[in-house]
N, C-alpha and C positions, 0 to 999 in steps of 0.2 A: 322389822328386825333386820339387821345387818347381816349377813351370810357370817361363820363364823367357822373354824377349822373344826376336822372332823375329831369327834370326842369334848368339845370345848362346847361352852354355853352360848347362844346366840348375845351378841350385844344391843342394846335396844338404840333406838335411833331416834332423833327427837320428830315427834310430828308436827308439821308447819302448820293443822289446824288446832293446837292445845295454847291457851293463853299463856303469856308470859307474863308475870309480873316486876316490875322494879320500883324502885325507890323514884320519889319522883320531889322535885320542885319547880314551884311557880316560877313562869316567864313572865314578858313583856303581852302584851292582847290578849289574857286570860287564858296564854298557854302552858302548858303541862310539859314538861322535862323531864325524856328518861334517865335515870339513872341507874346505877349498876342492878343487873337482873338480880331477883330476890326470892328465897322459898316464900311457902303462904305461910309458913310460919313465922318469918321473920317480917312478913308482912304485918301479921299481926305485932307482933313486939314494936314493931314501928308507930302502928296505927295508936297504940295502947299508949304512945310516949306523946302522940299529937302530930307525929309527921302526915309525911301523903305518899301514896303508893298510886298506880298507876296500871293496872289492867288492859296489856296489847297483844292484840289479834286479830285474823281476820273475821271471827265469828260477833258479833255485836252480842248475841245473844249468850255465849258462853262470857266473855269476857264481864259481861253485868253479871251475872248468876256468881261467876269469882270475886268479883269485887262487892258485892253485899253478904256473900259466904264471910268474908273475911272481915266487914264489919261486923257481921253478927256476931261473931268471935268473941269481938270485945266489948264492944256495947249490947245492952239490954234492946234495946230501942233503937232503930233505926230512920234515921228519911231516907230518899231518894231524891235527886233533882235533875233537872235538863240544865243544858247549858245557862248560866245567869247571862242574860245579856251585858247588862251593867259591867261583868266580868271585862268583856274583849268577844273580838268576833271570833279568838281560837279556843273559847271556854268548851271544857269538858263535861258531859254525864259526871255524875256522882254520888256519892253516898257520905252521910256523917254522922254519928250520932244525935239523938234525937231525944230532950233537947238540949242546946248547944250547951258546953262547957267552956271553961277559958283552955280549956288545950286546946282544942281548934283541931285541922288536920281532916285529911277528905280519902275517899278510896274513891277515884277518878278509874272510868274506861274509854277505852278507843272505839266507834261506831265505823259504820263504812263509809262514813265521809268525815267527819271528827279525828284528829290522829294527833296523839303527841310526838312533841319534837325528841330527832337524836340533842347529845351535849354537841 
């Protein structure tokens, strides 16, 4: 928490180990493109339309646990995958519903050697 004047509420401060999530779309070598940062709820609203969201942090571990929280959300049924190779050598972890529909759309995370790209 941020110091804060006396009689006033402390302001909170963001922590640099809490995942961020954004909006995300595909690149070029099966990479992943942040785009603008997003609640986990609007995550969901996203996921639920067919896009792809994007789970970045330094924790591999948290950042997966958010990104299958937030498919679970919406789908019944989940998978989980490792990078596809087929993808590109910058292919992402992921999650999709399970099994696939025509909406498509991935909840993708960042690992400690995996990272998606800025725009």
């Amino acid at each position: 928490m941020a110091k804060s004047r006396k009689g006033s509420r402390p302001k909170p401060t963001p922590n640099d180990e809490e995942p961020i999530i954004h909006e995300a779309t595909l690149g070029p070598n099966g990479s992943v493109i942040k785009g603008d940062v997003i609640s986990e709820r609007e995550a969901a609203r996203i996921r639920r339309r067919g896009g792809n969201i994007v789970v970045c942090g330094p924790d591999t571990v948290a950042n997966s646990d958010l990104a299958k929280r937030i498919e679970a959300s919406v789908h019944s049924t989940i998978r989980s995958c490792r990078p596809h190779s087929q993808a590109g050598p910058e292919a992402l972890p992921h999650c999709h519903e399970w099994p696939r529909t025509t909406r498509g759309g991935h909840s993708f995370w960042e690992t400690d050697k995996l990272k998606a790209r800025d725009r």
